[in-house]
Biotite code that builds the C-alpha atoms (Angstrom):
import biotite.structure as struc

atoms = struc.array([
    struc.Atom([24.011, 97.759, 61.089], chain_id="A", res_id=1, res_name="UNK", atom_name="CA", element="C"),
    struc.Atom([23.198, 96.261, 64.491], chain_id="A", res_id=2, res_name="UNK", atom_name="CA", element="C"),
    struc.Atom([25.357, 97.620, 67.166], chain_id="A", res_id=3, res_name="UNK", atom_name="CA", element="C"),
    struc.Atom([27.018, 94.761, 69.440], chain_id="A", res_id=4, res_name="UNK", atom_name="CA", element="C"),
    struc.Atom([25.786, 94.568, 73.011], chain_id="A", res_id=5, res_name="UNK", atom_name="CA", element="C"),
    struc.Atom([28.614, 94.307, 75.258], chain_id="A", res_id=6, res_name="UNK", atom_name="CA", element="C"),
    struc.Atom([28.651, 92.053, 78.484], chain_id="A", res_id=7, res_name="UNK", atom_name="CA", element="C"),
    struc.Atom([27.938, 93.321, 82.124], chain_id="A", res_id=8, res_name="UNK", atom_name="CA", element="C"),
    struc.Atom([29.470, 92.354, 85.035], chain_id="A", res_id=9, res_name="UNK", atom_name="CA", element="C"),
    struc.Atom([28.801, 88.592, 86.285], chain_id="A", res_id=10, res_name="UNK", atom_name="CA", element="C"),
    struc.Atom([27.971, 87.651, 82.495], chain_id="A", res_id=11, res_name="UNK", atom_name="CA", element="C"),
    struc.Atom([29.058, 84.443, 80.925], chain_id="A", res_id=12, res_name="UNK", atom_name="CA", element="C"),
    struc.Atom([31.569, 84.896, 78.104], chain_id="A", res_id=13, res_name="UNK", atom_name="CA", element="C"),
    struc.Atom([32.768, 82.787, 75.258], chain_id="A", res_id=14, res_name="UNK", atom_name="CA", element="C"),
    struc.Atom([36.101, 83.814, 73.850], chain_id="A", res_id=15, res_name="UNK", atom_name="CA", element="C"),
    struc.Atom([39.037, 82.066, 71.801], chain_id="A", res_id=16, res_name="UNK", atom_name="CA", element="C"),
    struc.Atom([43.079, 81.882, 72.835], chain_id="A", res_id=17, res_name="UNK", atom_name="CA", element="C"),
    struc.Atom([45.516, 79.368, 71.565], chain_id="A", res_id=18, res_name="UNK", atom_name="CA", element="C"),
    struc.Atom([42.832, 77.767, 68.954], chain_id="A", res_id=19, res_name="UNK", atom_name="CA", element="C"),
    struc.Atom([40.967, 77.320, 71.786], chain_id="A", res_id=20, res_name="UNK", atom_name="CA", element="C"),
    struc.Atom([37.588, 78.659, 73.189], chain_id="A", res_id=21, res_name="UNK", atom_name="CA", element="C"),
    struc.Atom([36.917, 79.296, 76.648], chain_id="A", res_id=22, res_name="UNK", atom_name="CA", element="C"),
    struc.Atom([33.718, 80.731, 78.904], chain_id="A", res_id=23, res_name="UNK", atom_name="CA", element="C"),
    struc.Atom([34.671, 82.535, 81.828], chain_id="A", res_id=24, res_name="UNK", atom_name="CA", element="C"),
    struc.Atom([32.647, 85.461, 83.647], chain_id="A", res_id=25, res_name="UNK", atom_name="CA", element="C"),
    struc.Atom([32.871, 89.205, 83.796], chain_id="A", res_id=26, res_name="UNK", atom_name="CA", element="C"),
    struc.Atom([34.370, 90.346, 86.921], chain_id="A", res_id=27, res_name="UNK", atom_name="CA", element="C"),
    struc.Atom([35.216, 94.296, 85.197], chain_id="A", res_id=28, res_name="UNK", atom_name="CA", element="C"),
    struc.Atom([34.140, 95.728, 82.315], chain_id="A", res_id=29, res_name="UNK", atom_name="CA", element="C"),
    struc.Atom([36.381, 98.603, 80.668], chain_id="A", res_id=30, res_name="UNK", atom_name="CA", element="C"),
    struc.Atom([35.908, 101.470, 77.804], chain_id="A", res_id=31, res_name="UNK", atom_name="CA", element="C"),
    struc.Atom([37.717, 98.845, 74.907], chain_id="A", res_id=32, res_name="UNK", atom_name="CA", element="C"),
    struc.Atom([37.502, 95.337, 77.156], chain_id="A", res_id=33, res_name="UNK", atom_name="CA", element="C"),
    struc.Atom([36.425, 93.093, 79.373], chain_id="A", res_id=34, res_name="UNK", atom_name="CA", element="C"),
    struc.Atom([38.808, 91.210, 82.481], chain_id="A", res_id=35, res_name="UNK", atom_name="CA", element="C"),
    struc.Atom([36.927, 87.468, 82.595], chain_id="A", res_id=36, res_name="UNK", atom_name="CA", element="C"),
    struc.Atom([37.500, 85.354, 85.061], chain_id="A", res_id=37, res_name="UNK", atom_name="CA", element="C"),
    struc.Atom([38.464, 81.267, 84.416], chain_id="A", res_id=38, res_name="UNK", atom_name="CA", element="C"),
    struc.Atom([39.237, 78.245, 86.050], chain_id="A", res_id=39, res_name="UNK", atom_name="CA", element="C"),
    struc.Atom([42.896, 77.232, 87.041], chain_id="A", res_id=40, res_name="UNK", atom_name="CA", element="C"),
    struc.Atom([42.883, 74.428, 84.390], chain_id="A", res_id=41, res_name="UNK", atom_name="CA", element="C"),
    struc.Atom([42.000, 77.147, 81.496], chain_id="A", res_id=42, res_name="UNK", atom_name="CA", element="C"),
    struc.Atom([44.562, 79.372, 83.207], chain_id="A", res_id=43, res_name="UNK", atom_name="CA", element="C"),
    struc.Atom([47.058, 76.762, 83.046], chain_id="A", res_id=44, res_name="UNK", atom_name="CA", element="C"),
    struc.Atom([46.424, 76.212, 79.246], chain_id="A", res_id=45, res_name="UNK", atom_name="CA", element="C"),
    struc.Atom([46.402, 79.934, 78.321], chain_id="A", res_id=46, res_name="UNK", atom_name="CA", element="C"),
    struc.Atom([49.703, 79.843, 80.374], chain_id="A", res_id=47, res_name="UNK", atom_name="CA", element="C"),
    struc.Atom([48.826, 82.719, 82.458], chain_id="A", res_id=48, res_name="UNK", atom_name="CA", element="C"),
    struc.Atom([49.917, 83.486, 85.851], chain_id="A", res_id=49, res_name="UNK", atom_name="CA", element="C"),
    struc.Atom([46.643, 84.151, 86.951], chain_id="A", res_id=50, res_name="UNK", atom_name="CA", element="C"),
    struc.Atom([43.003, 83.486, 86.216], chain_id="A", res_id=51, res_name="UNK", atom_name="CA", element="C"),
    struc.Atom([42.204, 86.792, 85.404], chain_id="A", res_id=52, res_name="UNK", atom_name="CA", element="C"),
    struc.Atom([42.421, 87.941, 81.459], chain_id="A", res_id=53, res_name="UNK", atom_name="CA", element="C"),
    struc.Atom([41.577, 90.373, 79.367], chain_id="A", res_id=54, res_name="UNK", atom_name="CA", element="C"),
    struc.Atom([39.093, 90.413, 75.960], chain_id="A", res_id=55, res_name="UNK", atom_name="CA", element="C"),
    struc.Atom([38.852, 92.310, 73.938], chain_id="A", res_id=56, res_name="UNK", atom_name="CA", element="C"),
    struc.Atom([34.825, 93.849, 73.244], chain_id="A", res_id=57, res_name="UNK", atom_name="CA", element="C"),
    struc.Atom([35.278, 92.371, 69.947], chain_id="A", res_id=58, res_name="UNK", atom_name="CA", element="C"),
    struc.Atom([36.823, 89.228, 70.444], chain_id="A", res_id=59, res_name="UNK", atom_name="CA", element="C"),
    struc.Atom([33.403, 87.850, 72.599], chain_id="A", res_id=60, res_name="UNK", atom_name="CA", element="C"),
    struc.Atom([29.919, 86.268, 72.953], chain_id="A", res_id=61, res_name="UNK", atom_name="CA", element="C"),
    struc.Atom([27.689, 86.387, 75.249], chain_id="A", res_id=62, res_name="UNK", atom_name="CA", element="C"),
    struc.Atom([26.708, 83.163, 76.256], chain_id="A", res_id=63, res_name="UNK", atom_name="CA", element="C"),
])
């Protein structure tokens, strides 16, 4: 079984909140996850504070 490659800082990132999928880019990576940075409007829709969230390794693609 192929082994997922995982993103690296600055790397684009398609993910999926709310029945929704957003692209945002690495600003940390972690042991389990990744902290993505998006725009103020996708923010806004997530209805987080800030535009900094976390993902999950598994809940990603590259783009």
């Amino acid at each position: 079984m192929e082994e997922k490659k995982l993103a690296n800082t600055g790397d684009k990132v398609i993910f999926h909140r709310k029945g929704r999928e957003f692209v945002g880019e690495v600003v940390k990576v972690k042991e389990e996850s990744v902290l993505v940075s998006v725009n103020q409007n996708d923010a806004k829709v997530m209805n987080i504070e800030t535009p900094i969230t976390v993902v999950s390794h598994k809940k990603y693609q590259l783009v």
